[in-house]
N, CA, C and O atoms as a DFTB+ gen file, in Angstrom:
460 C
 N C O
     1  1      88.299      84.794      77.636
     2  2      89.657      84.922      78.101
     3  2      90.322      83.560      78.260
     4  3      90.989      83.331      79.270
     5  1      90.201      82.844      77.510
     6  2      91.150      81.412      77.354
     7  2      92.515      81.642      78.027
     8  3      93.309      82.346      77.402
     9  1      92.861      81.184      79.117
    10  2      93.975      80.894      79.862
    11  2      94.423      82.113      80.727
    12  3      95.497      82.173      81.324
    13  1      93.483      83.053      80.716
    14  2      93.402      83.628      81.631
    15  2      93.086      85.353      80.625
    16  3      92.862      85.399      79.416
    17  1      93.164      86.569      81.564
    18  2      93.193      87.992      81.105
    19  2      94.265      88.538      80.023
    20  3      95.411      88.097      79.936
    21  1      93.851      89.326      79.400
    22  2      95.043      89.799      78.383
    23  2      95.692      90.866      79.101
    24  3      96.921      90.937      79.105
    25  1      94.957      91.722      79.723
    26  2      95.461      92.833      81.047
    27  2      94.749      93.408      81.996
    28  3      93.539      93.302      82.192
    29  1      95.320      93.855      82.421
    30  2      94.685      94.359      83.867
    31  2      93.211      94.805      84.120
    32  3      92.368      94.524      84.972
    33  1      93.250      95.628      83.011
    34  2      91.826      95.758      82.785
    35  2      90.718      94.830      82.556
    36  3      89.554      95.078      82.870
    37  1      91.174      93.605      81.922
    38  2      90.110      92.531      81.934
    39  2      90.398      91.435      82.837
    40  3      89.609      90.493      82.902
    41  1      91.516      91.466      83.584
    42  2      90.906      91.304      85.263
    43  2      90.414      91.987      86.126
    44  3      89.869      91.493      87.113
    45  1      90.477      92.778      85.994
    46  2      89.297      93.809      86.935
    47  2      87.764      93.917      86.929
    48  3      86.982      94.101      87.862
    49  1      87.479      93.686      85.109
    50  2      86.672      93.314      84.505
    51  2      85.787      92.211      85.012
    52  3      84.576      92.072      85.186
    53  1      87.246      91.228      85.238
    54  2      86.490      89.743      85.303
    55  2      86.047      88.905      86.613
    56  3      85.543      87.785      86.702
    57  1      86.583      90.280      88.044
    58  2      86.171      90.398      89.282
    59  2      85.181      90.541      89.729
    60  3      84.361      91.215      89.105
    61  1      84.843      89.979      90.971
    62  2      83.589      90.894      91.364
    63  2      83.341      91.856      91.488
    64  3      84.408      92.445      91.315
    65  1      82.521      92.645      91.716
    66  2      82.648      94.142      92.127
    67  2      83.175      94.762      93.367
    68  3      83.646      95.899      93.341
    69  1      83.120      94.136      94.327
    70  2      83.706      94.384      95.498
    71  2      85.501      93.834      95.141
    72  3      86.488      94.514      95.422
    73  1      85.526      92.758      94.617
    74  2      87.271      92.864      94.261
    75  2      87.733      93.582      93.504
    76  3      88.847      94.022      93.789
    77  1      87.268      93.897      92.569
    78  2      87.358      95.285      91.307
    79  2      88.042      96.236      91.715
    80  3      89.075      96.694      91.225
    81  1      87.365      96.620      92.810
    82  2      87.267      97.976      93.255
    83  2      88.919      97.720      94.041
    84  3      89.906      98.408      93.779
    85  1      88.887      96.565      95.036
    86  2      90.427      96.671      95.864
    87  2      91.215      96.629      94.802
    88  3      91.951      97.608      94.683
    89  1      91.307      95.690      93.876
    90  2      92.516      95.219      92.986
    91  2      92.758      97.068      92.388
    92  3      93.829      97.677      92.375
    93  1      91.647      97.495      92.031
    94  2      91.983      98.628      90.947
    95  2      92.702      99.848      92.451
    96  3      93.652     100.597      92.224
    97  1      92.153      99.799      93.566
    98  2      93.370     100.736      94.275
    99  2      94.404      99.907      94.481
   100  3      95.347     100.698      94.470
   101  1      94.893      98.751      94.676
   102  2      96.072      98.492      94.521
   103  2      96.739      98.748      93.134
   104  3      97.899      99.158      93.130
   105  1      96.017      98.513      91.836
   106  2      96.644      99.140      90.972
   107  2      97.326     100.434      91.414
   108  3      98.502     100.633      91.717
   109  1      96.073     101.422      91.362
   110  2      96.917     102.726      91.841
   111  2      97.711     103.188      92.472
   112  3      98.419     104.145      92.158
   113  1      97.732     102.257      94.009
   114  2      98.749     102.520      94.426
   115  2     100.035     102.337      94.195
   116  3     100.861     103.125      94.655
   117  1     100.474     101.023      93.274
   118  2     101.472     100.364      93.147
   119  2     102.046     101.892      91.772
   120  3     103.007     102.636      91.970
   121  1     101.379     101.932      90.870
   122  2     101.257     103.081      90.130
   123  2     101.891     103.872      90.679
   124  3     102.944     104.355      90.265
   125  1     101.365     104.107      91.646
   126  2     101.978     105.710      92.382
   127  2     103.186     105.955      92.887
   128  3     103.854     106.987      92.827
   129  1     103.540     104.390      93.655
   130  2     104.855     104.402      94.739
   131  2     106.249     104.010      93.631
   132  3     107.432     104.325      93.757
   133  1     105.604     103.254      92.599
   134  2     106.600     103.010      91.392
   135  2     106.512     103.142      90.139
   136  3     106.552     102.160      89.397
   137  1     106.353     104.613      89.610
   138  2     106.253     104.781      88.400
   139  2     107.025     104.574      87.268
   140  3     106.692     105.012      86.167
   141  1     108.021     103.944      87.465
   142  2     108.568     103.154      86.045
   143  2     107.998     102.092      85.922
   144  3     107.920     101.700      84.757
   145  1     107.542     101.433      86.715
   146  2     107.013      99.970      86.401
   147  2     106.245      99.782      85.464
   148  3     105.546     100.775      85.261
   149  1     106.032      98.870      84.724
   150  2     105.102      98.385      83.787
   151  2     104.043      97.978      83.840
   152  3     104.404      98.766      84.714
   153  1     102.782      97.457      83.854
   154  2     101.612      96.701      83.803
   155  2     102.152      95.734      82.957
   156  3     102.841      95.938      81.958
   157  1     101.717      94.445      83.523
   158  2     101.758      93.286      82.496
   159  2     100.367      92.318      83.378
   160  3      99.617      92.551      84.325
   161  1     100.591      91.160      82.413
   162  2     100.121      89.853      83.316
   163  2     101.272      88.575      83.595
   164  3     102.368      88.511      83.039
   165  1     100.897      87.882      84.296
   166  2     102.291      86.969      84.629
   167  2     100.989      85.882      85.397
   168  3      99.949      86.311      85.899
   169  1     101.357      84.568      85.319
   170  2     100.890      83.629      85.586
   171  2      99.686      83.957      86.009
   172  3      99.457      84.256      87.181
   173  1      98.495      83.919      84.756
   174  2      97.259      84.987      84.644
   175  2      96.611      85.710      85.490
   176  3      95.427      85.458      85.713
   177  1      97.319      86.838      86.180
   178  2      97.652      87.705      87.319
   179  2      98.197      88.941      86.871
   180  3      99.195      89.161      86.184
   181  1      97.455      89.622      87.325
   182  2      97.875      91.416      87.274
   183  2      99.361      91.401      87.980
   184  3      99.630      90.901      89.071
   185  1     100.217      92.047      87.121
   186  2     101.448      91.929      87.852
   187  2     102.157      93.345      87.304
   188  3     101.703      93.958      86.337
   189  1     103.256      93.748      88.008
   190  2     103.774      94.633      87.353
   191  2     105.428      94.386      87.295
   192  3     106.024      93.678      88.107
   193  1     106.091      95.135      86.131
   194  2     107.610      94.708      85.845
   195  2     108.535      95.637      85.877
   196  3     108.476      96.548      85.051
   197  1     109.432      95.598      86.705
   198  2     110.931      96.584      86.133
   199  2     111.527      95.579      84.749
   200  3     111.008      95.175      83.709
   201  1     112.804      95.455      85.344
   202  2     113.593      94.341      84.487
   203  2     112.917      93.079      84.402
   204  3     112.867      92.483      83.326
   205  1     112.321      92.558      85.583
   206  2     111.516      91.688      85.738
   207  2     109.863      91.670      86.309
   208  3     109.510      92.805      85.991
   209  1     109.169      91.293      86.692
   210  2     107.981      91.113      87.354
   211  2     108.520      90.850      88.859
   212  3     109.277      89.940      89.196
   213  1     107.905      91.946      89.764
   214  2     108.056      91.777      90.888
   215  2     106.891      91.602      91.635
   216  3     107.063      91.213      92.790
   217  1     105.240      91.879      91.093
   218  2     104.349      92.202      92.022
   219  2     103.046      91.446      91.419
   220  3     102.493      91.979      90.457
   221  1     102.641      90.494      91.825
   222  2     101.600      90.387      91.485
   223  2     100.318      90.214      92.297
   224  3     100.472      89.856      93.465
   225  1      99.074      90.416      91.850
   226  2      98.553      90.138      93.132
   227  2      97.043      90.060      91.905
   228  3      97.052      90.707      90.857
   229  1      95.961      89.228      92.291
   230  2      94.687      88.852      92.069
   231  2      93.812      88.514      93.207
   232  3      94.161      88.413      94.383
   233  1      92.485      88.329      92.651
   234  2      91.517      88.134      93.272
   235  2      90.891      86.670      93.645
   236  3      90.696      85.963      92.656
   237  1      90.592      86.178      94.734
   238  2      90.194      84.862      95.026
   239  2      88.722      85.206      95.256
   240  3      88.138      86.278      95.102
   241  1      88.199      83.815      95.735
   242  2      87.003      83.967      96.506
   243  2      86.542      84.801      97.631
   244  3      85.680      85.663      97.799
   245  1      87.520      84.168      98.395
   246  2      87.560      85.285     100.015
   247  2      88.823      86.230      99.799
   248  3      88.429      87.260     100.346
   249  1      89.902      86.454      99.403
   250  2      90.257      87.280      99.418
   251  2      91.491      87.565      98.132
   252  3      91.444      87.046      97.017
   253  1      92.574      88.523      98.623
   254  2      93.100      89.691      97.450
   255  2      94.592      88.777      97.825
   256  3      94.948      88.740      99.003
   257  1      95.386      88.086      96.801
   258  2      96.305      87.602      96.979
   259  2      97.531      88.663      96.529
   260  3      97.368      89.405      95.561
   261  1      98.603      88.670      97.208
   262  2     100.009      89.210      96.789
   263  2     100.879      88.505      97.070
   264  3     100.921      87.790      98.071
   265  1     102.135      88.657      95.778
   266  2     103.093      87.088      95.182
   267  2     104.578      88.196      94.693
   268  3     104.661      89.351      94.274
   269  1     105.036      87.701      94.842
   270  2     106.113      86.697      95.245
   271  2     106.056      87.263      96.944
   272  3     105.599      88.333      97.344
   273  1     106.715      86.095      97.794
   274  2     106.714      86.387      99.371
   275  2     107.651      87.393      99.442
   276  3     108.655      87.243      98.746
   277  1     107.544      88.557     100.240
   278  2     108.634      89.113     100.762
   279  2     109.936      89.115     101.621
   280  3     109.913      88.792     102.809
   281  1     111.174      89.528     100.913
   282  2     112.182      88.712     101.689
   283  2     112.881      89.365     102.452
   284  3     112.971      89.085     103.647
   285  1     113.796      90.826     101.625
   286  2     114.452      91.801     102.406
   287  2     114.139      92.596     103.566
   288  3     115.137      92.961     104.188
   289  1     113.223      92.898     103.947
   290  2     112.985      93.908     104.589
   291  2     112.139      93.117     106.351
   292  3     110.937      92.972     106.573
   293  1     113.211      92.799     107.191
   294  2     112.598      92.065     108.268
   295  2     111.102      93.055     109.111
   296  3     109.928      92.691     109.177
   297  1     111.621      94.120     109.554
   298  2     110.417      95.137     110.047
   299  2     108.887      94.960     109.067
   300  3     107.750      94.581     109.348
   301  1     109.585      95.472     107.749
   302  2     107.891      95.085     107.205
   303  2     107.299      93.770     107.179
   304  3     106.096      93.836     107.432
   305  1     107.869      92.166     106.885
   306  2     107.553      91.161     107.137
   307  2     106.928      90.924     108.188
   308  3     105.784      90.483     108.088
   309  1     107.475      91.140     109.408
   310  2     106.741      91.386     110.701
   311  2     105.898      91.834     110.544
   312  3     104.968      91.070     110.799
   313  1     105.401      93.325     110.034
   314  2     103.919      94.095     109.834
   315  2     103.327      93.066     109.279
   316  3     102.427      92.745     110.055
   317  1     103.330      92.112     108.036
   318  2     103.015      91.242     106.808
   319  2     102.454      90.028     107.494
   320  3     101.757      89.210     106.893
   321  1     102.788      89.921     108.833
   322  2     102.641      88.181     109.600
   323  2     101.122      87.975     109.576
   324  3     100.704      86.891     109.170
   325  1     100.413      88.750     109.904
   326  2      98.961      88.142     110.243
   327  2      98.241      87.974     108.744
   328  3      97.027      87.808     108.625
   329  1      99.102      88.037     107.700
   330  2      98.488      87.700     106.531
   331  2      98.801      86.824     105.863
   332  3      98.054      86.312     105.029
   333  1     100.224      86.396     106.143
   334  2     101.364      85.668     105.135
   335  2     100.591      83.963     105.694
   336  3     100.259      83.549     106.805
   337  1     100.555      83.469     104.589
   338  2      99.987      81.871     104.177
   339  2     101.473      81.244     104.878
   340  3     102.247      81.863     105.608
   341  1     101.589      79.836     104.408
   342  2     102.220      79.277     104.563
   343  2     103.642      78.982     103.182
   344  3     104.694      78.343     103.140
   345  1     103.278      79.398     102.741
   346  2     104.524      79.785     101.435
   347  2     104.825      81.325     101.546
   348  3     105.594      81.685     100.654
   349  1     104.461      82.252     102.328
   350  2     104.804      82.974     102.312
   351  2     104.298      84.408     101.881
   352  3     104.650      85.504     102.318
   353  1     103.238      84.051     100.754
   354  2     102.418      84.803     100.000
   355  2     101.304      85.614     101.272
   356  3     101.097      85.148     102.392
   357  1     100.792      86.722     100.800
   358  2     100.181      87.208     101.345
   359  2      98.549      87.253     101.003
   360  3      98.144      87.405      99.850
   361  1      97.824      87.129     101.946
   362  2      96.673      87.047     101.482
   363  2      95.889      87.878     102.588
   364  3      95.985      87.598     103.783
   365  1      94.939      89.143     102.002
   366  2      93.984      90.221     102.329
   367  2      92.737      89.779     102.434
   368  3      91.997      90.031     101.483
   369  1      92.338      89.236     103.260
   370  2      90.739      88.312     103.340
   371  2      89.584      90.044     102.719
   372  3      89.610      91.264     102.879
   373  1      88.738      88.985     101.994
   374  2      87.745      90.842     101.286
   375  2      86.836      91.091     102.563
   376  3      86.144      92.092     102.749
   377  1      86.957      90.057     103.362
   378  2      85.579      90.505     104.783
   379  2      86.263      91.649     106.039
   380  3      85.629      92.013     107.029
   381  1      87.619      92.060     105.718
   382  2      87.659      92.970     106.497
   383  2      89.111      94.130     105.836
   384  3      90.005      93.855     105.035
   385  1      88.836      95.357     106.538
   386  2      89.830      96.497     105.716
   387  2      90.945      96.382     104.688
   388  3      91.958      96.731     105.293
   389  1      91.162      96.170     103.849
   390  2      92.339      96.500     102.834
   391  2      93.441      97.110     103.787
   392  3      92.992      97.987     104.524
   393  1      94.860      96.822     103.940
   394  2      95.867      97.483     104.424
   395  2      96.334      98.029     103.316
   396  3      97.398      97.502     102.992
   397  1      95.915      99.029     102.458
   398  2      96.505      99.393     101.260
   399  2      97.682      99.824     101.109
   400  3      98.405      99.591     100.140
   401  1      98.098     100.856     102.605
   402  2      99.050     101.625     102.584
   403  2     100.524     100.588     102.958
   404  3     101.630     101.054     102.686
   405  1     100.408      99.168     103.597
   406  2     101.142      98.132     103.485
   407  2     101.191      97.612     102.299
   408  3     102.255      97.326     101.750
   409  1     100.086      97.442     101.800
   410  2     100.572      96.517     100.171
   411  2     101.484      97.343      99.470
   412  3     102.534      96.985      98.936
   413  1     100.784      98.965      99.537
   414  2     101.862     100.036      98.785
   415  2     103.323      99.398      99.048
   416  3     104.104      98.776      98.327
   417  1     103.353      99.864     100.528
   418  2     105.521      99.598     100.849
   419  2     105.846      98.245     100.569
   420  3     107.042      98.100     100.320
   421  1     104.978      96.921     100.520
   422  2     104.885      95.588      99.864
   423  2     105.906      95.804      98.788
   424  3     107.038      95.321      98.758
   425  1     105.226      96.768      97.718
   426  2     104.796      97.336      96.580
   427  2     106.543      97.131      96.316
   428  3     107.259      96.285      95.780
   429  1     106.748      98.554      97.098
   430  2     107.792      99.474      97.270
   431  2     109.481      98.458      97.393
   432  3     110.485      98.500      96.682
   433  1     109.226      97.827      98.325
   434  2     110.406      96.993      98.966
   435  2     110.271      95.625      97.441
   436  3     111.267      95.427      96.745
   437  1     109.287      95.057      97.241
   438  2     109.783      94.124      96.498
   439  2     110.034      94.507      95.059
   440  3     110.498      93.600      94.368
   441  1     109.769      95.951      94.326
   442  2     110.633      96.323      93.234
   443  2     111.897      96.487      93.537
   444  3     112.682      96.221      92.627
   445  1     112.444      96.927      94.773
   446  2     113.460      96.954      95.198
   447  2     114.547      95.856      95.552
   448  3     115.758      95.877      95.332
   449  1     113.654      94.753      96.250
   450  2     114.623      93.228      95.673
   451  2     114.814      93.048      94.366
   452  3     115.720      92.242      94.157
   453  1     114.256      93.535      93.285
   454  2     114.106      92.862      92.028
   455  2     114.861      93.721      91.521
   456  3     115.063      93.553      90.318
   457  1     115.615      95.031      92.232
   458  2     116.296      95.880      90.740
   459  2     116.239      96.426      90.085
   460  3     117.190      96.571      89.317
């Protein structure tokens, strides 16, 4: 995979098994809450697109990253605080529960900045 995955599937592939498994229910979920969206990759990262790429999110060492920061929606940001880095990005450490059903409305609200 020179410069990174061709798609989603061979990042999932190229995970550990324990990240595999989160990334591929965040697939699904994102799937679920926005079914026009596309699968793509975007800065060699599982991402998905309306008009544009709104969602991306991969796998680190310690944990499950999600990109671009969230902007509109003050209530969910607040939910988002005990994860959000210092740029803003969110990061799901793999040593404890997946908030899946947050990444979903993540999901949800930032196709919705994007249009």
């Amino acid at each position: 995979m020179p410069g990174g995955p061709a798609d989603i599937d061979a990042a999932l592939a190229a995970a550990t098994p324990e990240a595999a498994a989160v990334l591929a229910e965040i697939r699904r979920r994102v799937k679920a809450a926005v079914p026009d969206a596309a699968e793509c990759i975007g800065y060699q990262m599982p991402a998905f697109r309306l008009k544009r790429i709104f969602f991306y999110f991969a796998a680190f060492k310690k944990h499950i990253g999600v990109y671009p920061p969230l902007r509109g929606d003050a209530a969910l940001g607040a939910e988002c605080a005990p994860y959000r880095n210092e740029k803003g990005n969110l990061a799901f450490p793999l040593d404890r529960p997946i908030p899946y059903d947050l990444i979903q409305r993540v999901a949800v609200a930032l196709a919705a900045e994007a249009g």
